[in-house]
N, C-alpha and C positions, 0 to 999 in steps of 0.2 A: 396677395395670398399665393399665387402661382410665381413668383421668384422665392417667398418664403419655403414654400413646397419644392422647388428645384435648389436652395441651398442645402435644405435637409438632404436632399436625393445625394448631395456634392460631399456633406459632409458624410453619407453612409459610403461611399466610397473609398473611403478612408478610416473608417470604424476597424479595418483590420491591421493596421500599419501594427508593426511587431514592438512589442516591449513599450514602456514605460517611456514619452519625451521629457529630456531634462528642460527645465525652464529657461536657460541661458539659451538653447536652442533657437538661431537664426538663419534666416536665409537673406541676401541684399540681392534688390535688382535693381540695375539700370534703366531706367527706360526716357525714352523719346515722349513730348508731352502730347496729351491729349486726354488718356483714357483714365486720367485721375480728375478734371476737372469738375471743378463744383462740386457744391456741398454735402451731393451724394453721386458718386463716379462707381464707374464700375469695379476698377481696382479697390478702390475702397471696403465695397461691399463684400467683394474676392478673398480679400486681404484679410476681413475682420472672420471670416467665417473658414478659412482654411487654417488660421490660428487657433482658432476655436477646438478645430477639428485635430488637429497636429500636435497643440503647442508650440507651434513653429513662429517665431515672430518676423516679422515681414520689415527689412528696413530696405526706402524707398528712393531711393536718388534720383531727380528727374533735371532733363537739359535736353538740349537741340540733339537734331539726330547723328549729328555727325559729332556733336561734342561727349556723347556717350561711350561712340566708340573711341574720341580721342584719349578719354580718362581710362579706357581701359587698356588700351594700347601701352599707355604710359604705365601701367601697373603691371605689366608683364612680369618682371621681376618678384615682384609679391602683390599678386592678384587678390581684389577686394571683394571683386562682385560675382556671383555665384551667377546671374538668369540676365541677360541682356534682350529689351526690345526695343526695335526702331525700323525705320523707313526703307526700304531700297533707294540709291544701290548698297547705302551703306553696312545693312548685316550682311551684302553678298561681298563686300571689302573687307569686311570682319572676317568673312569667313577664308577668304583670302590667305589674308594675312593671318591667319591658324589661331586667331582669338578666338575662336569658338571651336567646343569639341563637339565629336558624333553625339545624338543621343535622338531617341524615336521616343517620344512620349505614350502613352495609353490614349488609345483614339487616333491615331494618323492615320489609321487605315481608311478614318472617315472621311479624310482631307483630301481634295484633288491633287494627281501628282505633278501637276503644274502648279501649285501651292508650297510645295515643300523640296528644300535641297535633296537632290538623288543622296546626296552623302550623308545626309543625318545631320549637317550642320545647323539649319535653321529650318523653321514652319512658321508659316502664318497662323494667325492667333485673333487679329480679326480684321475684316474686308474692309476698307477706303476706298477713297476717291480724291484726288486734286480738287481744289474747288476755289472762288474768289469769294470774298466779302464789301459790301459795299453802306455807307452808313443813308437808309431808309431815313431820318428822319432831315437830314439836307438835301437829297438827291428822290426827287419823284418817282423814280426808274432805274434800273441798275442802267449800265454800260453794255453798249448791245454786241461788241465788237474788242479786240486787241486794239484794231485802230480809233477806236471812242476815248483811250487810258491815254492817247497823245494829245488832247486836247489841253489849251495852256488853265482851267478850270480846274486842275489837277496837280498843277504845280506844286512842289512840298507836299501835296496830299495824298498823295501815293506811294507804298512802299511792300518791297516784297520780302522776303528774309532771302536769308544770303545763300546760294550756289555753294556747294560744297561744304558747309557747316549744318544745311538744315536741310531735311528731308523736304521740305512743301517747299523749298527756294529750291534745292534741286531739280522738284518737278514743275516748278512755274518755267527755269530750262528750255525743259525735254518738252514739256506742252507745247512752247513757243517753236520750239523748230520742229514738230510735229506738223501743227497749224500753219505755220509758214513755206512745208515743204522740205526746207532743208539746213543746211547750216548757214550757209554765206546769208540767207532771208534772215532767220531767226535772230542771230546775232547783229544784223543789222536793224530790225527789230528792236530788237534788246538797247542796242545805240540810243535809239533817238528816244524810248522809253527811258531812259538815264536822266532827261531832261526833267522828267517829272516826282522821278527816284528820291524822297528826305535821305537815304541813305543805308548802311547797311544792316543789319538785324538778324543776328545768329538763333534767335529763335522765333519761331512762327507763333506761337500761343498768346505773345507777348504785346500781338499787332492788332487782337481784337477788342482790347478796352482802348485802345488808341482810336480804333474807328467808331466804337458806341458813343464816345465822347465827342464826337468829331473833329478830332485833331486830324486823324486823317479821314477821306473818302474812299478811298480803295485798299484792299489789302490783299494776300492770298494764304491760304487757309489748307483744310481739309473737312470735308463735308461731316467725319463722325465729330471731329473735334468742334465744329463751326456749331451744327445743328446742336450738342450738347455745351457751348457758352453762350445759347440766346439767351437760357433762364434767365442768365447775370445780365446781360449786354441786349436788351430787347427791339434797340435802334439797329440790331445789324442783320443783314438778308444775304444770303448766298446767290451767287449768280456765278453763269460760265463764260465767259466771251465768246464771240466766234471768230475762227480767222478768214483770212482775204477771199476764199471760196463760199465764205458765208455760212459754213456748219458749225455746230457750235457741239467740243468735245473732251474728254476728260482720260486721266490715262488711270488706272488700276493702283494703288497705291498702299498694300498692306500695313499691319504692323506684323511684324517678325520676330518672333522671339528662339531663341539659341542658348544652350549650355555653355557659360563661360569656360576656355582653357583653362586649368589648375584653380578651378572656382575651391575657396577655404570651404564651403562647405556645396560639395555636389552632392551629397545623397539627396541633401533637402531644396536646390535646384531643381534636380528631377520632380521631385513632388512637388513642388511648386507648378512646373512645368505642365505636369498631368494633370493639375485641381482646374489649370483655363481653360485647359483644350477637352475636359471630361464637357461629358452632354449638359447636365445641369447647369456648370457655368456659360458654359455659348448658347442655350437658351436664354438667359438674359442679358446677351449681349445687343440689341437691337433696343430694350426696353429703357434699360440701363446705360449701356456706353453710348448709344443712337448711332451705331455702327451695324455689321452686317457678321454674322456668325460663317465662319471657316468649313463647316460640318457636312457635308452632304445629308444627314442624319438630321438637322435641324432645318426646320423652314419655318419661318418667323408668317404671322398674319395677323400680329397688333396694327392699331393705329399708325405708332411709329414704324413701323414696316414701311405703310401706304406712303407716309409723310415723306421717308426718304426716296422712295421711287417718282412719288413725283416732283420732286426736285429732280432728279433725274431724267426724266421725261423729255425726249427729245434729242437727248444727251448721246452723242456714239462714245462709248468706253474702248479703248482700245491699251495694249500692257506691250511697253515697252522689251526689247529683246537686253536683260539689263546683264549678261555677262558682255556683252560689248557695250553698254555705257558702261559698265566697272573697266572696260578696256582703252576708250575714251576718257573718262572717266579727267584723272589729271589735264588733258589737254583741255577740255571743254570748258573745264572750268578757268583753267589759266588764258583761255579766249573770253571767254564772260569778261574777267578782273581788263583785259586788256580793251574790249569792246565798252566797256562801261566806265574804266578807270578809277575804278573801287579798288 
């Protein structure tokens, strides 16, 4: 009843939009996967009820996080997609690289300014976390450590998505030389976890019916998208490792959404833009995507609230400084390919 009641709220929000929508009226976004999964996702819900509201039809493209930005990239010349969202660093390389225009949605004011590009380029849209998966119905107990994923039990049975194509292989990275200290660790690290590597994997999403199955035992994830494909996959548990000092920690990991450069249709970008970030939708974004609402204005105290805190429990969150991995950014990962040999 109360997501029913906070759509109504999303769709009066929009009850003034000026003149008459034609019905060919679209909007396309890009996005990084996660927040469409299963049979009722929160896009989904988003999607059907700002159409409603609009007339605006919603077509949805989804792929790895860096493969979003690579198809947009590649469209520079005649741009398809109107609203881009996906992982750091990659909307801060998007933004970079001028695929994304200014634009401040209705609501940023609610957003922290450590949330959102000083430029207008991008905002978060909703809160993550890194996070591992491990399949519960082979394994007693998750892995209590990075150095537990070297154990030869893991062989072929581990794998993470790819460095530089995907946001959650990005930060499995940045985690590791986090946890390790520093780079010469990390990637030495990363070495010898090579051994137990099946190999490489441009999307994250893709890793967790592999491990419900038990094809693999290990995988790495993100805690909105993990916790909302247990419905389907109910063999798999989230866990964090710790590294060599024995804490065990997670780095900040939004989704980011931005106004496409020369999007074919930016007026209805922006509205699109303003229907996620209004109050009513980031109200059910914790119940619905089982992620964390962007809002300073919203504060979540369902169940799935509690549930995701304590999977967190214990957990230090710490946020990468990501215009210097955007800076790094090429080299680190051309050390990954060289460190691993992928």
């Amino acid at each position: 009843m109360r997501k029913f009641v906070a759509m109504l709220g999303a769709a009066a929000l929009f009850a003034g939009l000026a003149g008459p929508v034609r019905a060919e009226e679209v909007v396309t976004i890009y996005s990084a996967d996660g927040l469409h999964d299963g049979a009722k996702s929160w896009y989904g819900d988003q999607f059907e009820a700002f159409t409603k509201a609009t007339g605006i039809r919603v077509q949805y493209i989804e792929a790895g996080s860096g493969g979003v930005v690579a198809r947009i990239s590649k469209e520079q010349s005649n741009p398809q997609a109107d609203v881009l969202v996906t992982l750091p660093p990659f909307i801060q390389r998007a933004a970079a690289a001028k695929l994304l225009q200014p634009y401040t949605p209705a609501g940023a004011d609610q957003v922290p300014a450590t949330s959102k590009d000083p430029a207008g380029a991008y905002i978060a849209l909703v809160n993550n976390y890194l996070s591992f998966i491990y399949d519960s119905a082979a394994l007693p107990k998750p892995p209590t450590s990075f150095e537990d994923l070297l154990a030869p039990q893991f062989k072929n049975k581990l794998q993470y998505s790819t460095p530089g194509q995907a946001g959650d292989g990005t930060a499995v990275m940045l985690q590791v030389i986090h946890a390790f200290g520093d780079k010469v660790a990390g990637f030495d690290y990363l070495k010898k976890l090579q051994t137990n590597n099946r190999g490489p994997s441009a999307s994250t999403g893709k890793l967790t019916a592999l491990v419900n199955k038990g094809e693999l035992l290990v995988s790495n994830g993100d805690l909105q998208m993990n916790i909302s494909q247990m419905a389907q996959n109910p063999n798999i548990q989230v866990f964090f490792p710790a590294g060599p000092d024995g804490k065990r920690s997670t780095l900040a990991l939004p989704y980011y959404a931005g106004l496409v450069t020369g999007a074919p249709h930016a007026a209805n970008g922006k509205k699109l833009l303003d229907w996620l970030l209004s109050k009513p939708a980031q109200e059910t974004v914790t119940d619905v995507a089982l992620g964390l609402p962007v809002r300073n204005d919203v504060t979540p105290s369902s169940e799935a609230y509690k549930n995701l805190m304590a999977k967190l429990e214990g957990v230090a969150i710490w946020t990468p400084d990501w215009n210097a991995v955007v800076a790094d950014f090429d080299a680190d990962v051309a050390r990954w390919h060289e460190a691993t040999g992928s």
